[in-house]
C-alpha positions in Angstrom: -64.0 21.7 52.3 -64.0 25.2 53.0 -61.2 27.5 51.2 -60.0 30.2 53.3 -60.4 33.3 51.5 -57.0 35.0 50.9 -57.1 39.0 51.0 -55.8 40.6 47.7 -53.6 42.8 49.8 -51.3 44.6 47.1 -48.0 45.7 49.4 -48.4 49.4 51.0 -46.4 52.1 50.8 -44.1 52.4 53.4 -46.3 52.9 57.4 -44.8 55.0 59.4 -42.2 53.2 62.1 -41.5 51.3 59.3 -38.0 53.1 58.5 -39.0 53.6 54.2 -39.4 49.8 53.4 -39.7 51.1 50.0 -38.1 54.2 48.5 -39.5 55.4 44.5 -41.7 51.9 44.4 -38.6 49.7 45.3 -38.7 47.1 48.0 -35.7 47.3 50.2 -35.4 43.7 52.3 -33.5 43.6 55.4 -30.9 40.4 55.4 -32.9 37.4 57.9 -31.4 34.5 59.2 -32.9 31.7 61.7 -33.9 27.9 61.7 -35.8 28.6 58.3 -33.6 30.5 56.0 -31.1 28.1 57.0 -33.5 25.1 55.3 -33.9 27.1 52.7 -30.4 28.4 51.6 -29.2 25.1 51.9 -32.0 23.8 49.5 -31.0 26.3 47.0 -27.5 25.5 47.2 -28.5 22.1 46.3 -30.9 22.9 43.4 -28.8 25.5 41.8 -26.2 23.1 42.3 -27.8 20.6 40.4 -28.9 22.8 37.8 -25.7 24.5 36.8 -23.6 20.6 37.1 -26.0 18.2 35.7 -25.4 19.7 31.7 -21.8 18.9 32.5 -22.7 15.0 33.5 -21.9 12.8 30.9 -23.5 8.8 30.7 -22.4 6.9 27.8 -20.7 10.2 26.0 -23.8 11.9 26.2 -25.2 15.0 28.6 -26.5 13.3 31.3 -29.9 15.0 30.7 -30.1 16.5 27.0 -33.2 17.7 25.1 -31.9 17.1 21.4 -34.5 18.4 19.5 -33.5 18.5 16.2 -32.8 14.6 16.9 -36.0 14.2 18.1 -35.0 12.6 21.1 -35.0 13.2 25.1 -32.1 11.9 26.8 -32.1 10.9 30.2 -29.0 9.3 31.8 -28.6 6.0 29.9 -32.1 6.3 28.8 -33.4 7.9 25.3 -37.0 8.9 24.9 -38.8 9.7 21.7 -41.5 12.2 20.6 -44.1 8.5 20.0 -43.8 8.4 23.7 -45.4 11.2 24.3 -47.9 9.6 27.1 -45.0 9.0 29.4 -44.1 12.9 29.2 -48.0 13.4 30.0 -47.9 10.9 33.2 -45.5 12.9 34.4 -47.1 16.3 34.0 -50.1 14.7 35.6 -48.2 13.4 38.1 -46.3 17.0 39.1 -49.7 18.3 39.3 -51.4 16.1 41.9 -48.2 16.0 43.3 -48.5 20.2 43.6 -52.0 19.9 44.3 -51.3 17.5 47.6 -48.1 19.6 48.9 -50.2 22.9 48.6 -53.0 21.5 50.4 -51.2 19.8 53.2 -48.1 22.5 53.6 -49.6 25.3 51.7 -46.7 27.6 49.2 -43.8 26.0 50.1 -43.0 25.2 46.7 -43.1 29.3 46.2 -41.0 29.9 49.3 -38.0 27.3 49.0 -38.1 25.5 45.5 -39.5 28.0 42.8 -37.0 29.0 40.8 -37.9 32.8 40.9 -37.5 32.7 44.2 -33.8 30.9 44.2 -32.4 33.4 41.8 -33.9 36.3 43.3 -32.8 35.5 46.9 -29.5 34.7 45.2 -29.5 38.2 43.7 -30.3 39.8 47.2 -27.6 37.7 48.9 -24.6 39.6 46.2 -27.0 42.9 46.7 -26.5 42.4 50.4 -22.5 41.6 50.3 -22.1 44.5 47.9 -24.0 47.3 49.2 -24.4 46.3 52.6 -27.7 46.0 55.0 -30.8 47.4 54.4 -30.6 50.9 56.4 -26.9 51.7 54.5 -28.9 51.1 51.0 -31.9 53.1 52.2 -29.6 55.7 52.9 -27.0 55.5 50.1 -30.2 55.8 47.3 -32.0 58.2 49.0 -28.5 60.5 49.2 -27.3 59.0 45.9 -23.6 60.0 47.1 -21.6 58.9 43.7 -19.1 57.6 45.8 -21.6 54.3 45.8 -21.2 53.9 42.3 -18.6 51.5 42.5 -20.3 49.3 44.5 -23.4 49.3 42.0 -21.9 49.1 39.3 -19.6 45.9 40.5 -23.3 44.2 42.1 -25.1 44.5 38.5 -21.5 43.6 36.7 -22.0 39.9 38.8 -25.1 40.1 38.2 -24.8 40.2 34.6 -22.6 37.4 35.4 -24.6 35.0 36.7 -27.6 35.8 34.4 -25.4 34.7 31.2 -23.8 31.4 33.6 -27.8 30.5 33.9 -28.6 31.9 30.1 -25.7 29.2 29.0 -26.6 26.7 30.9 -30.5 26.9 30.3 -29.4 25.9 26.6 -27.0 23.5 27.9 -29.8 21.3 28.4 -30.4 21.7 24.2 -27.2 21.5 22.7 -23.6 20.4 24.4 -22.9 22.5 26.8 -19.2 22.1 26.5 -19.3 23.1 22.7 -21.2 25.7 23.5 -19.3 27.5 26.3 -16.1 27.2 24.3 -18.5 29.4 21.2 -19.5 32.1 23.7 -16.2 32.7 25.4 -14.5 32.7 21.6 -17.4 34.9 20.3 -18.6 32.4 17.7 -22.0 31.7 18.6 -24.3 31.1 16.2 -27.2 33.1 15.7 -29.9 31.2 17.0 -28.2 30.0 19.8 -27.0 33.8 20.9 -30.6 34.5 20.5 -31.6 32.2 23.2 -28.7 32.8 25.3 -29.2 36.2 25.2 -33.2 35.8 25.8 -32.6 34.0 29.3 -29.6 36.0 30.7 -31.8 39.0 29.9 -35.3 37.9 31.7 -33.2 36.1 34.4 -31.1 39.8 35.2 -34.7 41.5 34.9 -36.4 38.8 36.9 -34.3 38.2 39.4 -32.9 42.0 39.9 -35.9 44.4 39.1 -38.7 42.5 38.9 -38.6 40.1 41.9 -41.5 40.1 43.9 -43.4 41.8 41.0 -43.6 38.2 39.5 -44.4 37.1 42.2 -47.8 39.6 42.9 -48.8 39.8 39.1 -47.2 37.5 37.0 -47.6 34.3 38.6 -51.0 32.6 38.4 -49.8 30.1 41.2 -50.6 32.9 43.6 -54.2 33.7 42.3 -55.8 30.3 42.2 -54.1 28.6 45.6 -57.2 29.9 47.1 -59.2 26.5 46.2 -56.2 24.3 47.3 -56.0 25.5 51.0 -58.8 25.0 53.6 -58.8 25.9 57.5 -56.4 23.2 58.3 -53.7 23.7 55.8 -50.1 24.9 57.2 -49.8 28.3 56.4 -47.7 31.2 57.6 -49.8 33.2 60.2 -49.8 36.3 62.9 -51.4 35.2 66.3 -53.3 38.1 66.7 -54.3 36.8 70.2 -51.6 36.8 71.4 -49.7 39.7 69.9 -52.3 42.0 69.9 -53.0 45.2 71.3 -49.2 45.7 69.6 -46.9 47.6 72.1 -43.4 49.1 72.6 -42.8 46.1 75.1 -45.1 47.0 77.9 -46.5 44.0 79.7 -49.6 45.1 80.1 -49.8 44.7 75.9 -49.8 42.0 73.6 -46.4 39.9 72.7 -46.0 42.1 69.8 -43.8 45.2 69.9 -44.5 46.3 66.4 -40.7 46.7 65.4 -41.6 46.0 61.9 -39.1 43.3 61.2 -41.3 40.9 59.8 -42.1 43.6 57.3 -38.6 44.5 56.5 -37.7 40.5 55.8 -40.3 39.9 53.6 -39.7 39.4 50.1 -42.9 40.6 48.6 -43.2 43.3 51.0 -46.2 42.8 53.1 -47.1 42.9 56.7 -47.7 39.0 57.5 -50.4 40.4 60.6 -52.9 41.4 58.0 -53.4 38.0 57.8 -53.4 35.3 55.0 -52.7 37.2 51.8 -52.1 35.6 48.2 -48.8 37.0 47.9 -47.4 35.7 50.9 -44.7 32.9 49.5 -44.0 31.3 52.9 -40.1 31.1 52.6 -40.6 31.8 56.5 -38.5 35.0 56.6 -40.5 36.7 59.2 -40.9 33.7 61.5 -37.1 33.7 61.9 -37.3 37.7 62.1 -40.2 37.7 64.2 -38.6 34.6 66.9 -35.0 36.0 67.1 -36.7 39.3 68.5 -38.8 37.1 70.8 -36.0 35.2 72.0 -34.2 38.5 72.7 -37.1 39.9 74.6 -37.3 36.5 76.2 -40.7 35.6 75.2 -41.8 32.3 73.4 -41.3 32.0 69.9 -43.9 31.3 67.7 -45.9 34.3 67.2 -45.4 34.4 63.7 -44.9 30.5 62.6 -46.8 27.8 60.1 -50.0 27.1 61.9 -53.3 26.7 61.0 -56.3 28.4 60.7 -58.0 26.3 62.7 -55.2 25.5 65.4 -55.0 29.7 65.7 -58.8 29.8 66.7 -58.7 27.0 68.7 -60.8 24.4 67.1 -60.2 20.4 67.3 -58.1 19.1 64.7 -59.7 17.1 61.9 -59.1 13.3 61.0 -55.9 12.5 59.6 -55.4 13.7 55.8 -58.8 14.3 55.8 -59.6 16.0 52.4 -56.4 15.1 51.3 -56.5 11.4 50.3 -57.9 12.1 46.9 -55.3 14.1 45.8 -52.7 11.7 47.2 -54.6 8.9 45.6 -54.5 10.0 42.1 -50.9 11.0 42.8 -49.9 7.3 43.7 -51.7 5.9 40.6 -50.8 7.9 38.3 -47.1 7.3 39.3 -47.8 3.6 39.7 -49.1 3.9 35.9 -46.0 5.8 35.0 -43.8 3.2 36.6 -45.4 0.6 35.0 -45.4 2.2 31.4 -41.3 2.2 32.2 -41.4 -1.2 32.7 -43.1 -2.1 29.6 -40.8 0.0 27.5 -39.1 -2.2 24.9 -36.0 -2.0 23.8 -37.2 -1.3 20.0 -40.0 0.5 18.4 -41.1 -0.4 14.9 -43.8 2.0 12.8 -45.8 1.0 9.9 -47.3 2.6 6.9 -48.8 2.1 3.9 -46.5 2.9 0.9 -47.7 5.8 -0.7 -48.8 5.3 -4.7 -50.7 1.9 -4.1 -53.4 0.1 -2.0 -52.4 -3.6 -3.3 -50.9 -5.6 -6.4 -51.6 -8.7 -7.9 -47.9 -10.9 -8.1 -47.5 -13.2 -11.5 -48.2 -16.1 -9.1 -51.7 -14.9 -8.3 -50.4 -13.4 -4.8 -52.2 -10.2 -3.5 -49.0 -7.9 -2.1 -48.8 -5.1 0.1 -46.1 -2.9 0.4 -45.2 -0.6 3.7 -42.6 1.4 5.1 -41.2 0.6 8.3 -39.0 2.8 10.4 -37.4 0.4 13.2 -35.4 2.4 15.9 -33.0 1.0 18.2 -33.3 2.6 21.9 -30.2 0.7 22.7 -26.9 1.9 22.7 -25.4 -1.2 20.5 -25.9 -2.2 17.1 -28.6 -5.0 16.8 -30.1 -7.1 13.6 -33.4 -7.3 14.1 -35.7 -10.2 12.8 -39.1 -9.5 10.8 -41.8 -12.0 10.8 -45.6 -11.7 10.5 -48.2 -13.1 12.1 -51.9 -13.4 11.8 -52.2 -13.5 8.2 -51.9 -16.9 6.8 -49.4 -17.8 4.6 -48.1 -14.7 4.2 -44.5 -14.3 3.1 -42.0 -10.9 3.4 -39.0 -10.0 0.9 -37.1 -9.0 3.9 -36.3 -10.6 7.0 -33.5 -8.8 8.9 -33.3 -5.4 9.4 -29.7 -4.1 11.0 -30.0 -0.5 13.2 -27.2 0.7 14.5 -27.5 1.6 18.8 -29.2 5.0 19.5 -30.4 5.1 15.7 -33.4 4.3 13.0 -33.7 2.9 10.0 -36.7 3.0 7.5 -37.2 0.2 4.9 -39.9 -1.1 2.6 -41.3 -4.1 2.8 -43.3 -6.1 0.2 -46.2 -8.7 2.0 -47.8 -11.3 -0.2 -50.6 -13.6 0.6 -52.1 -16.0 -1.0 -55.2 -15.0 -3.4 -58.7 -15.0 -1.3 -57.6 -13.4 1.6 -59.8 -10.9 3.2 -60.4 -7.7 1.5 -59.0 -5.9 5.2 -57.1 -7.9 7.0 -55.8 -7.0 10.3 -52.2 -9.0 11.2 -49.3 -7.9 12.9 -45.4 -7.1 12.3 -43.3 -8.7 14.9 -40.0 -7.6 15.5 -37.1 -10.2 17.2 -33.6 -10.6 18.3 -31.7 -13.4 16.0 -32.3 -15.2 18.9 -36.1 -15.4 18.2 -37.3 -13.4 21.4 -39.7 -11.2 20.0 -39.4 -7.6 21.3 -41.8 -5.8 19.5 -45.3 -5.7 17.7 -47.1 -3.6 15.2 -50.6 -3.8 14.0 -50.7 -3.2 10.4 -53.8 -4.1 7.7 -53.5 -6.5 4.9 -55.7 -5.2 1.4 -56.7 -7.2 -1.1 -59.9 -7.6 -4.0 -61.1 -10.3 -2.9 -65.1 -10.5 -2.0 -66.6 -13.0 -0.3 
């Protein structure tokens, strides 16, 4: 594979014919609509969707997807996940990265352009900016006049915008604590201290973020952006200028290329840089100047597709290379690591039970002559209803335990100890196991454990 080297192109002032894209460093995008933005608006529709209603779901009398960390326990749906399960949180890290790793190689930043959440609260923030203050030109020239009868306006766009960073601060630690409790303690102004701190940490960074910062994230912030360059080759589907066809650039001469150089594609773009320099790291494909760049075709009556996701290849005019070549790897280890992460799921029982030696102790000697251990065990239920569990061991001959059921009510733990005698010339170490069962005798659970003793052979 060859990577196609991406041009640290940092966004330019503003070129002349370019009608001040930015005024005192501030990027001033012109409102696009088309095929693309279409796609894209309704996809953040449904993600914010999703993020802002899902806190409010309730399974079982529960959030619907709850972190409770002082519980120690992940909630998801009917499901509840503990911090011993650990491996299942890692196969699906894992999984999210191959997963990136194949999207960015076979569509290029598309995550960037349509699904990254910087990207869906700042276009959000330019959509209000837009309603508010109007089109690009009107703000160019309302800032650059700075006539205070704009105020208004200004002050009503940040007021919402305040607005909707605290909905998203709220609902961020929705996802930690009820959210319902929780909006009911910041409309009455009885939020406790740490939880104002954190809803007061993400309503700040997401007004800063999403209202100031924007593409600055984007450009310096964002380490996506720097290391793509080794997940794209020649024949990943990138956003690109077709400089052979658009070039010499004209006012609409036929004797030029297909480009007239009105600058639109500049003016749409989010980050603020001229897509016909080429392929440049900061370009976040959300496709704004392909819409730009085919409605003026389509006015001119030209063909669209001067600016559109092509390849590097396809735009030089070499043959096309076997199907997914390069690309079967990544979606190879993508497939089995969720085929491992499906079947861990499957596997899960419906009761954990961890042992440990009793601190104070390695072993006792009974009146009888038995050699006794003595552990703790912490038995949790993962189901919602109460259960009595069954103990046994197995393993270790003869052996004999003080308790036998163990009661845990549904969602919870209990920890008990346990005394395990054996007879007298067992092994100095040996290994048996804990078996945990339903009254019914279908055993649900196993733990390895190790017998002591002093006996030599």
């Amino acid at each position: 594979m060859q990577p196609i080297p991406l041009q640290d192109v940092t966004p330019p002032p503003a070129r002349p014919g370019e009608a001040g894209t930015r005024l005192r460093g501030r990027l001033y995008v012109r409102e696009s609509k088309g095929v693309f933005q279409a796609l894209r608006r309704r996809l953040n529709i449904l993600l914010m969707g999703g993020f802002f209603l899902l806190p409010w779901i309730n399974v079982q009398g529960r959030p619907a997807l709850w972190f409770d960390i002082p519980g120690r326990e992940f909630h998801l749906l009917s499901a509840t996940f503990y911090p011993q399960e650990f491996i299942l949180l890692a196969l699906l890290a894992i999984a999210a990265a191959f997963g990136l790793f194949f999207v960015t190689r076979r569509w290029g930043r598309v995550w960037c352009g349509y699904t990254c959440p910087q990207s869906v609260w700042t276009f959000l923030f330019m959509w209000v900016e837009h309603r508010l203050e109007g089109s690009r030109h009107r703000r160019l020239r309302r800032d650059k006049n700075g006539p205070a009868v704009w105020v208004p306006r200004k002050l009503a766009k940040h007021a919402l915008w305040a607005l909707m960073a605290l909905a998203t601060g709220v609902t961020v630690l929705g996802y930690f604590t009820p959210i319902r409790t929780l909006t009911l303690d910041v409309m009455t102004l009885e939020v406790e201290g740490w939880a104002l701190f954190w809803v007061g940490f993400f309503t700040f960074f997401t007004y800063l973020n999403a209202g100031w910062l924007r593409e600055q994230v984007c450009l310096h912030m964002c380490p996506y952006a720097r290391f793509q360059s080794v997940m794209v080759d020649r024949d990943t589907l990138t956003v690109a200028y077709d400089a052979a066809r658009g070039e010499p650039r004209g006012g609409g001469r036929t004797s030029e290329g297909d480009c007239v150089d009105c600058h639109r594609c500049v003016q749409v773009c989010p980050t603020g840089i001229d897509i016909r320099d080429g392929l440049q790291y900061a370009c976040i494909q959300c496709a704004a100047c392909v819409d730009a760049c085919d409605t003026v075709m389509t006015r001119l009556g030209r063909p669209t597709g001067l600016v559109g996701y092509t390849t590097q290849n396809r735009l030089e005019g070499r043959p096309a290379p076997r199907a997914w070549r390069y690309r079967a790897g990544a979606l190879a280890l993508l497939a089995l690591t969720l085929a491992v992460l499906a079947w861990a799921l499957t596997q899960r029982a419906p009761v954990s039970v961890e042992a440990e030696r009793a601190r104070g102790t390695l072993y006792s000697v009974t009146e009888g002559g038995e050699v006794q251990n003595v552990y703790r065990l912490t038995v949790r239920n993962r189901d919602r209803q109460a259960h009595t569990y069954h103990l046994s061991v197995e393993a270790l001959a003869g052996a004999r335990l003080d308790t036998r059921t163990i009661q845990v009510p549904g969602g919870g733990s209990t920890s008990q100890v346990v005394s395990v005698s054996a007879p007298a010339g067992v092994s100095p170490s040996q290994p048996f196991r804990f078996v945990l069962a339903l009254e019914s005798g279908e055993p649900l659970a196993r733990r390895p454990a190790r017998f002591l003793s002093g006996e030599r052979r």
